[in-house]
C-alpha positions in Angstrom: 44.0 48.2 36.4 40.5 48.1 34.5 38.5 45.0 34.4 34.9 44.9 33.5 31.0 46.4 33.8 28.7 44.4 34.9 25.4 44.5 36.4 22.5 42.9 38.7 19.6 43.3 36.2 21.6 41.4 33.3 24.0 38.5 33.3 26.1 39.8 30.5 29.2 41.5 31.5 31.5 44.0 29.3 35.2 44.2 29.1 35.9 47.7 30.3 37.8 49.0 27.2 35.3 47.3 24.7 33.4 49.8 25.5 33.1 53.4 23.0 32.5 56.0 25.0 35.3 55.5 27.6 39.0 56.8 26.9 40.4 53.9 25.2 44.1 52.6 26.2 47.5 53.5 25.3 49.6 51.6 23.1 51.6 50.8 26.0 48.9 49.1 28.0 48.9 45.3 27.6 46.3 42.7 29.1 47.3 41.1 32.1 47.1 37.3 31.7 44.4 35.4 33.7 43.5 32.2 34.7 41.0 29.6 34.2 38.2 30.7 36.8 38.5 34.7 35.4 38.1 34.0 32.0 35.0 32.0 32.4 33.7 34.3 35.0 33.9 37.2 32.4 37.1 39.1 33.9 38.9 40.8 31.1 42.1 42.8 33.3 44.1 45.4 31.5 46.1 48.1 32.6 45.6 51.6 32.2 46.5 55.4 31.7 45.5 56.5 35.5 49.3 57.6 36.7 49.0 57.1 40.3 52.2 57.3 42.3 51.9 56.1 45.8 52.0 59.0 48.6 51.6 62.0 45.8 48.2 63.8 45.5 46.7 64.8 42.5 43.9 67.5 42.5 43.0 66.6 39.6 44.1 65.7 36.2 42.6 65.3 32.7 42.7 62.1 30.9 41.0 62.1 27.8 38.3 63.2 25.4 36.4 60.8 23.4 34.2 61.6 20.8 30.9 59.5 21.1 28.4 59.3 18.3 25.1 58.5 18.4 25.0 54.8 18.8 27.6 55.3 21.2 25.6 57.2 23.2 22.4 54.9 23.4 24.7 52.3 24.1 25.8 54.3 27.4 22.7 55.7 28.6 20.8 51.7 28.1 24.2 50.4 30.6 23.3 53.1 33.3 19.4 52.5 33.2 20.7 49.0 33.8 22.6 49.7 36.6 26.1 48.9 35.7 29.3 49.4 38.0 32.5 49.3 37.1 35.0 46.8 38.1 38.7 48.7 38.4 42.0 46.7 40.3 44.5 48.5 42.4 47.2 46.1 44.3 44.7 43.0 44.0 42.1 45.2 45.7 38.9 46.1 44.1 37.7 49.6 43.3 34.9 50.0 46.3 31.8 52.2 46.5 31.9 53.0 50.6 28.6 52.7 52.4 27.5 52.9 56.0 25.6 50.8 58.2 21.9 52.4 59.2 22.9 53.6 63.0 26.2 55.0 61.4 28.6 53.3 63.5 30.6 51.7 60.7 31.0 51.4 57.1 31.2 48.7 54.7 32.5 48.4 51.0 30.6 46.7 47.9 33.0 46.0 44.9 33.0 48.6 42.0 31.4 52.0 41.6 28.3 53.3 39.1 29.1 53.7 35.4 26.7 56.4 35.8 22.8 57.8 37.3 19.4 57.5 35.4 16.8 60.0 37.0 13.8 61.3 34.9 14.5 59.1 31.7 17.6 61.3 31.5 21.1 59.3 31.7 24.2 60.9 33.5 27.7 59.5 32.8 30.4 59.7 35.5 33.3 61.1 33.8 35.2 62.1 36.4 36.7 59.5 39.3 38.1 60.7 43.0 40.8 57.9 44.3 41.1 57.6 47.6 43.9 55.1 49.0 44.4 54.0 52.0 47.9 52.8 53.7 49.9 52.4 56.5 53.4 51.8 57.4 54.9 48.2 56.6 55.6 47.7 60.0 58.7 44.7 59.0 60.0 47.2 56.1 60.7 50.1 57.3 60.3 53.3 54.9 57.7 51.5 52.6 53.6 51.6 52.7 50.8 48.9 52.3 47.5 49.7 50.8 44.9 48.9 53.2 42.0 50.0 51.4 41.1 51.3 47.6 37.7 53.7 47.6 36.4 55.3 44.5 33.8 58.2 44.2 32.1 58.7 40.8 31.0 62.2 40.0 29.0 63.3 36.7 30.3 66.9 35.4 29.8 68.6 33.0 33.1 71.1 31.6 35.1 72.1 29.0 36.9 69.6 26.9 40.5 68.8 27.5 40.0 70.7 31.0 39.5 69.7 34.6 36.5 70.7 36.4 37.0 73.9 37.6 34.5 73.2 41.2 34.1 69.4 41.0 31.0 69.5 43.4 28.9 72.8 41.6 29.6 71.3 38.3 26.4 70.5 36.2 26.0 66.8 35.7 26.5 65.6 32.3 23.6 64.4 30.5 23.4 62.2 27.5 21.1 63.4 24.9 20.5 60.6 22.6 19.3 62.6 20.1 22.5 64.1 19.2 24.2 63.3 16.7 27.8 63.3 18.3 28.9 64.4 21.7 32.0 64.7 23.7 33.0 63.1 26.9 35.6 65.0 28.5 37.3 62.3 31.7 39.2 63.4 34.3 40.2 61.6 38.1 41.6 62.7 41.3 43.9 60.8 43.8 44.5 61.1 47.3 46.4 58.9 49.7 45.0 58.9 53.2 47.2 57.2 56.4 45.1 54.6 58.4 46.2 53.1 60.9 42.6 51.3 61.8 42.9 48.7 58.9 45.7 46.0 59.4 46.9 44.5 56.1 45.8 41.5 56.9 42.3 42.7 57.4 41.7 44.6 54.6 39.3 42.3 52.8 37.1 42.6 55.9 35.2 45.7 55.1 33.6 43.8 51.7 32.5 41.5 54.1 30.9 43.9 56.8 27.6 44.1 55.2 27.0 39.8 55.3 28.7 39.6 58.8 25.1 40.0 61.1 24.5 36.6 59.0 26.0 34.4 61.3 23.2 33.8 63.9 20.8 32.8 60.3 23.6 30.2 59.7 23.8 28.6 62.7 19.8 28.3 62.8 19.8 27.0 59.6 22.5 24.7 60.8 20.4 24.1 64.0 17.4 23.5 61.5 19.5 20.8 59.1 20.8 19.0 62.4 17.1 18.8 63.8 15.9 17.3 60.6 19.2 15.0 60.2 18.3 13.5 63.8 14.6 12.7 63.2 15.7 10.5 60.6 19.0 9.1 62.2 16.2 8.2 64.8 13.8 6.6 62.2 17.0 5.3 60.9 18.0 3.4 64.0 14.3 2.0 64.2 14.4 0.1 61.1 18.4 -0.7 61.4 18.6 -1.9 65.4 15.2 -3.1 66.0 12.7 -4.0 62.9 15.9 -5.6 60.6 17.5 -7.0 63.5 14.5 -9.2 64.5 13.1 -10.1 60.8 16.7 -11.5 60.1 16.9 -13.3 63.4 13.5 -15.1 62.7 14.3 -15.3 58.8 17.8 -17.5 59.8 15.8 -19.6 62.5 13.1 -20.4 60.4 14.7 -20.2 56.8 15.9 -23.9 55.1 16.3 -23.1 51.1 17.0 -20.7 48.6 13.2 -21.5 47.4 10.1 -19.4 48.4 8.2 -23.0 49.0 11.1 -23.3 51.3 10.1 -20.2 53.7 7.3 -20.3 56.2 4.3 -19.0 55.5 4.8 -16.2 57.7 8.1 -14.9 56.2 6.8 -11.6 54.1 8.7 -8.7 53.0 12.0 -8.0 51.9 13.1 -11.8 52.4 11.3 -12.9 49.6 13.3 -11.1 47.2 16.7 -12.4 48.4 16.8 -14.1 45.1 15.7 -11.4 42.3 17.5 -8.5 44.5 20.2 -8.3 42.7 19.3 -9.1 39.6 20.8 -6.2 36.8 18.9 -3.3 36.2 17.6 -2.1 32.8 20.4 -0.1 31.5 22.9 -1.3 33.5 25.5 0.5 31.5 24.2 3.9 31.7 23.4 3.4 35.6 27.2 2.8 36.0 28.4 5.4 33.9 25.8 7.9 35.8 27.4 6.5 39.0 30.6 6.6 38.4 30.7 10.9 36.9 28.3 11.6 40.5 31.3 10.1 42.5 33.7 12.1 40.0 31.5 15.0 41.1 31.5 14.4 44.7 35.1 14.0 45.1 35.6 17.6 43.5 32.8 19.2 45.8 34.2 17.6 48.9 37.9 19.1 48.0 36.7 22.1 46.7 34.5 22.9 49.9 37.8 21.5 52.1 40.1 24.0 50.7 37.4 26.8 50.9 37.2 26.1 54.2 40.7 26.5 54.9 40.8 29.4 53.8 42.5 28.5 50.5 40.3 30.3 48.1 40.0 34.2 49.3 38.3 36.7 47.2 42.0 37.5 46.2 42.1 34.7 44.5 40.3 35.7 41.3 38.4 32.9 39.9 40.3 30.3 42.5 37.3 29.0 43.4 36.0 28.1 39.3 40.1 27.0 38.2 40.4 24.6 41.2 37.0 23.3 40.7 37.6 22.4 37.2 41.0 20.5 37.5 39.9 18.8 40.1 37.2 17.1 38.2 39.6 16.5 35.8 41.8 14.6 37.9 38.7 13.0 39.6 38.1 11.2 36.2 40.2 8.0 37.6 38.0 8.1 40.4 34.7 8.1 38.1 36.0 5.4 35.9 37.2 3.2 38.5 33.7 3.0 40.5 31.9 3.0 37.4 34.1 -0.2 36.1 33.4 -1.9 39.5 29.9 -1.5 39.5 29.5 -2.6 35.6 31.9 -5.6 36.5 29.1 -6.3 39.0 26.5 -6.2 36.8 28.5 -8.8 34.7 29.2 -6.3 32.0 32.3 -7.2 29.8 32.8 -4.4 27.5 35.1 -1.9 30.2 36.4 0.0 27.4 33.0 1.0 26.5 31.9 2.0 29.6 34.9 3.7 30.8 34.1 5.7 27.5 31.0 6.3 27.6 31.7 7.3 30.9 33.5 9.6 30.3 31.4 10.8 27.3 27.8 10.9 28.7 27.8 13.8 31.2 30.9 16.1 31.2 30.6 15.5 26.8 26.8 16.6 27.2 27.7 19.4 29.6 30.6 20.9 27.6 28.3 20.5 24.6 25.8 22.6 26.1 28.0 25.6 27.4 29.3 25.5 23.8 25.9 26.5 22.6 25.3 29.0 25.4 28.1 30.6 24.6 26.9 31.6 21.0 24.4 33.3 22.5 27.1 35.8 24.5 29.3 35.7 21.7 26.2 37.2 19.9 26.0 40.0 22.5 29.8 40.7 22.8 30.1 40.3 26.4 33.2 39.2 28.1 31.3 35.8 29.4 31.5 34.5 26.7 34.1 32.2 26.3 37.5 33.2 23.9 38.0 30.7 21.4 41.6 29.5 22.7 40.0 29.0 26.4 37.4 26.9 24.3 39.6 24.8 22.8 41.7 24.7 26.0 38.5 23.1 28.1 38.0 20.6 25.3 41.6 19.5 25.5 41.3 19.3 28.8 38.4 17.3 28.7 40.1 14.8 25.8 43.5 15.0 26.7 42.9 14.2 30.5 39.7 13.5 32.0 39.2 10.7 29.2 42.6 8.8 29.6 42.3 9.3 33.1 38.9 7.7 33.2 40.3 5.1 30.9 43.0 4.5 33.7 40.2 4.6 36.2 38.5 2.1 34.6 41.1 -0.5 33.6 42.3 -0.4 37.2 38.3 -0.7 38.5 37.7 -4.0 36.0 41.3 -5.7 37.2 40.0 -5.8 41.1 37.7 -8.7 41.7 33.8 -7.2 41.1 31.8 -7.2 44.4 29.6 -10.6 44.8 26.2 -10.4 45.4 25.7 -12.6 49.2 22.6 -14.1 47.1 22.4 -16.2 44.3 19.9 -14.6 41.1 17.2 -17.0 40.1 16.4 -17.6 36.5 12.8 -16.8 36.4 12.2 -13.3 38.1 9.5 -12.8 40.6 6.3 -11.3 39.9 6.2 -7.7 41.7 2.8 -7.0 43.5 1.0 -3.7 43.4 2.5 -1.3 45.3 0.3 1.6 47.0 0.1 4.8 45.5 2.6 6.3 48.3 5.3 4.1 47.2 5.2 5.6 43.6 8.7 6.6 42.3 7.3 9.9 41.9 5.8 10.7 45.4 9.0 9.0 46.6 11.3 11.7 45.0 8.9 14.0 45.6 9.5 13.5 49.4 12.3 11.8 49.4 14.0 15.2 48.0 11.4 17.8 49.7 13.3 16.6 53.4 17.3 17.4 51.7 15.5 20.9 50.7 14.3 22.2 53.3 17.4 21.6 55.3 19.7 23.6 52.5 17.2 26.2 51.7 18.5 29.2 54.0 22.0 28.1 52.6 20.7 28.1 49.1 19.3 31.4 49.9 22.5 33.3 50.3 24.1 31.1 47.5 22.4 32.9 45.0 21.8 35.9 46.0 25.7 36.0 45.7 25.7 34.8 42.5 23.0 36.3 40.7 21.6 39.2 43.1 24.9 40.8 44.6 27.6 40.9 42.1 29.3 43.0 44.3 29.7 41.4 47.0 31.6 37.8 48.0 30.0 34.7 49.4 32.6 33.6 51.9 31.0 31.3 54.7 32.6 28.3 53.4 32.4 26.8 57.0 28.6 26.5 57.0 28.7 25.4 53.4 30.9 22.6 54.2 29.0 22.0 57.1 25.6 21.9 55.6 26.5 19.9 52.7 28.0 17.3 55.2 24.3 17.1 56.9 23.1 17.1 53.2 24.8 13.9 52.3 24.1 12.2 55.6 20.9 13.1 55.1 20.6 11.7 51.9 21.6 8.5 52.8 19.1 7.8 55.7 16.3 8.8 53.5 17.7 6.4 51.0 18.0 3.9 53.3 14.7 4.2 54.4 12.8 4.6 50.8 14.9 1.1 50.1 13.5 -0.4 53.1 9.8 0.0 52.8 10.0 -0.8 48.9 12.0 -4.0 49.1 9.2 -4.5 51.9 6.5 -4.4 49.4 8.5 -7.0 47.2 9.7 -4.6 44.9 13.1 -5.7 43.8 13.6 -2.9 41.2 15.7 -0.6 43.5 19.0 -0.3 41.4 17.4 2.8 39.3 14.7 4.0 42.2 17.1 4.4 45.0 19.7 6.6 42.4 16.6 8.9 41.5 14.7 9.6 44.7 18.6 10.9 45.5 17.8 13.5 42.7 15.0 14.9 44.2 16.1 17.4 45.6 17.8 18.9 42.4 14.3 19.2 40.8 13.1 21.0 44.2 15.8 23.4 43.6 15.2 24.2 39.5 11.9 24.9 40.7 13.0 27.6 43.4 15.1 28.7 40.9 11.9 29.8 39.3 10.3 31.2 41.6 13.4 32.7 42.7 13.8 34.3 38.7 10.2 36.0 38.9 10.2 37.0 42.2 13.1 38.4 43.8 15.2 39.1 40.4 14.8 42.0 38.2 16.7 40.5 34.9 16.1 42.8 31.4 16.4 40.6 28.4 15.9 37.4 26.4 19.7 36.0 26.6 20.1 37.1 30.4 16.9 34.5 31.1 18.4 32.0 29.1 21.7 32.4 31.0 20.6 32.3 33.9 17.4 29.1 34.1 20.5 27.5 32.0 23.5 27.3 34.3 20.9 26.9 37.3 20.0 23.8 34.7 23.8 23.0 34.9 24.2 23.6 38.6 21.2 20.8 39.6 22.2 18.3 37.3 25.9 18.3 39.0 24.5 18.6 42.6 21.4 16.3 41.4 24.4 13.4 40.1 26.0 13.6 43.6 23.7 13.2 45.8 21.8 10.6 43.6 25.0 8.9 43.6 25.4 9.2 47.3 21.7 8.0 47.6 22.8 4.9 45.0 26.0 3.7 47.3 24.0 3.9 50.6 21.5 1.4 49.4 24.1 -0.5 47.7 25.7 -0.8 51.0 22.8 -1.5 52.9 21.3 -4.0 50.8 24.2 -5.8 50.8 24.5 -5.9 54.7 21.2 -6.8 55.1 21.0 -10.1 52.9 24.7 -11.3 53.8 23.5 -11.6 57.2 20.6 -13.8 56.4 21.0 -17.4 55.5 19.6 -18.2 51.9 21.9 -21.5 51.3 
């Protein structure tokens, strides 16, 4: 089976037979149906003419000539000077170009193989393929073969049309002269079936993995590193929880006689005073819930997503697994979003639940699906196989309408019916006048900080994260384990700093910590877009207006989602703790 081109320098894959100047299909061939997670990741999988019957050689056999013209040719040679490989599918194993490892003592695959060579501003097209499949005996059915591995070897030649190449290794490359006028590409391909017995069928995926295995011992350190961090602050944590709080809410209840600050002793400072404009609504109250309820939406999905990875669920067999699962299960997350978002605007002693749970369910994913739409224009407008078929587009917006809403909707109705969590102090009418703060309890030094700490903990992760994504198409990101475990450090980590930040501003009197304590949990998003820079102009080589755009806009896409989790996760810890600390002080 064929699939697609696609390259490192560009983010703009090519179905394989929308290309010109390669043998187009039979009648006979059909397109193999695919799901979710392949159609959005580009994958366009057909069949094809390549007769390949398992255990028979063929020397070599002659598939097709194609007559090229001249902007068929330019259109070739500008895919090879940008490094394209071919993406081809044989018993859910893909075509591999075979490498070995510097002291030669084993080799490793990387997915596809060159559309073709670029040496001296001259282009060279490989037009001729050499199979070579690997199997051994199914050892529980006795007479029949498994493919173990699937290697491909390109070869530019230059012969006579309609012919094999007489001496496949002496032939003269073929060259694309873009100043012909028309040109033909004569294809031929070779098969071989080689017995190995080294490969178990079970490990026959490991080879594409060979090449990332001598990461392990950077994982653990940056594990190592994340848990060192994650202490210091579980210590400074501890401080304020077990010995600062402890003591100021033994004095305050000793001391304390009314509600009023005339009430208080004069030595009473800090976050007591605020007990009665704490939990006073913030500004935008609506939007705050809405934003809190999609972040939990969004962290249920990761944390699933990342479990089933982990398990072992989501194997580079699956095509586009990982994208298909990840999308319904935000779907289906959508009670979950509209049920905390109800209970937190119930809280706020908002009425209209309809409303919110709508514009709940509006405000982000409606946003975000608005935005991929208009990307998408932009592939459309270079006919590559990213962008997204109509029916698939109408299919996501259904999906989006016809279940996230109504399940937010649910979500909501059932969050409003439950009793809304009671603040343990009562509001006054007249809110208190906050005093300066000091320049380092700015909001913006705060998140600055506050999301420098999360950063530095995931950056090695982060590191390998997109270099599979953007740098190494052909290769898989498969350490699931240390994701999971890193992103589990992450979130405790969030919520001590959170904890913290709420701490020393409610100890300055600032009551205002609804919005603060959501966005210093952001902080590290913005750290990230601005690696993502760096990152762009320094280690990628991308050609082209529309491959830039792609790329600084899903990165765009990829904070705001990890940004709404973790501020989220940032929001509920200092919920939580501001609610623990005032019910166990005595106001009344």
């Amino acid at each position: 089976m064929v699939n697609k081109v696609s390259s490192d320098s560009t983010q703009l894959p090519y179905a394989y037979y929308d290309l010109k100047f390669v043998c187009p299909p039979s009648p006979d061939v059909k397109r193999l149906g695919l799901n979710l997670g392949e159609i959005l990741r580009g994958d366009r999988i057909s069949g094809s003419d390549y007769k390949i019957v398992m255990g028979k050689d063929t020397e070599c056999e002659h598939l097709c000539d194609v007559q090229v013209d001249q902007a068929g040719i330019e259109r070739a040679s500008a895919l090879i000077r940008n490094s394209y490989v071919v993406e081809w599918i044989l018993d859910n194993l893909p075509g591999a170009t075979t490498y070995e490892s510097m002291d030669k003592s084993r080799k490793y695959y990387a997915a596809g193989f060159k559309l073709g060579s670029y040496e001296n501003d001259v282009a060279y097209i490989n037009n001729h393929v050499t199979m070579i499949i690997r199997y051994r005996p199914d050892e529980n059915s006795p007479g029949n073969n498994l493919i173990v591995a699937f290697e491909v070897y390109p070869k530019s030649v230059s012969t006579t049309a309609g012919q094999c190449p007489k001496k496949i290794n002496n032939e003269k490359p073929l060259a694309l002269d873009a100043s012909q006028e028309k040109m033909t590409i004569p294809y031929s391909y070779s098969v071989y079936f080689k017995e190995d017995l080294d490969v178990k069928y079970s490990e026959r995926w490991d080879l594409y993995f060979l090449n990332s295995s001598n990461s392990d011992n950077i994982h653990w350190l940056a594990i190592i590193n994340s848990l060192v961090i994650a202490s210091f602050l579980t210590a400074v944590v501890a401080i304020i929880m077990l010995r600062t709080l402890s003591r100021d809410i033994q004095s305050y209840n000793q001391d304390a006689h009314g509600e009023d600050d005339k009430d208080l002793p004069e030595d009473i400072t800090g976050w007591k005073l605020v007990h009665g404009d704490v939990f006073r609504p913030p500004v935008h109250k609506g939007v705050l819930a809405s934003l809190v309820g999609t972040g939990v939406q969004m962290f249920v999905m990761l944390l699933s997503v990342l479990a089933i990875a982990a398990l072992g669920l989501l194997g580079p067999s699956y095509r586009g697994g990982f994208l298909s699962i990840a999308l319904f299960l935000f779907a289906f997350a959508g009670v979950f979003s509209g049920y905390f978002s109800s209970q937190l605007y119930k809280s706020f002693k908002g009425e209209k639940w309809i409303k919110n749970a709508l514009r709940t369910a509006m405000l982000v994913p409606g946003v975000l699906l608005g935005y991929i739409v208009v990307l998408n224009f932009f592939s459309w407008s270079q006919s590559s196989s990213s962008a997204i078929p109509f029916g698939t587009l109408l299919a996501l917006i259904g999906m989006w309408l016809f279940i996230l809403v109504p399940l937010v909707v649910i979500g909501g109705w059932l969050g409003f019916k439950r009793p809304a969590i009671e603040a343990p102090t009562r509001i006054k009418q007249i809110p208190r006048q906050i005093p300066p703060t000091p320049w380092y309890m700015n909001l913006k030094f705060a998140m600055f900080i506050g999301g420098l700490i999360p950063f530095a903990a995931i950056l090695i992760e982060l590191l390998f994260i997109l270099k599979s994504v953007w740098q190494d198409k052909t290769g898989y990101y498969y350490m699931y384990g240390f994701l999971g475990l890193t992103f589990c450090i992450l979130m405790v980590m969030v919520v001590e700093i959170s904890i913290v930040t709420t701490y020393f501003q409610l100890c300055a009197e600032d009551y205002n910590w609804w919005w603060r304590s959501f966005l210093v949990g952001t902080g590290s998003a913005f750290w990230i877009f601005c690696y993502s820079i760096w990152y762009y102009f320094t280690k990628l080589n991308l050609s082209g207006f529309v491959s830039g755009l792609l790329f600084f806009s899903y990165s765009l896409i990829g904070c705001v989602v990890y940004g709404l989790c973790t501020g989220t996760v940032s929001f509920l810890a200092a919920y939580s703790f501001v609610h623990r600390i005032y019910l166990a002080v005595k106001t009344d």
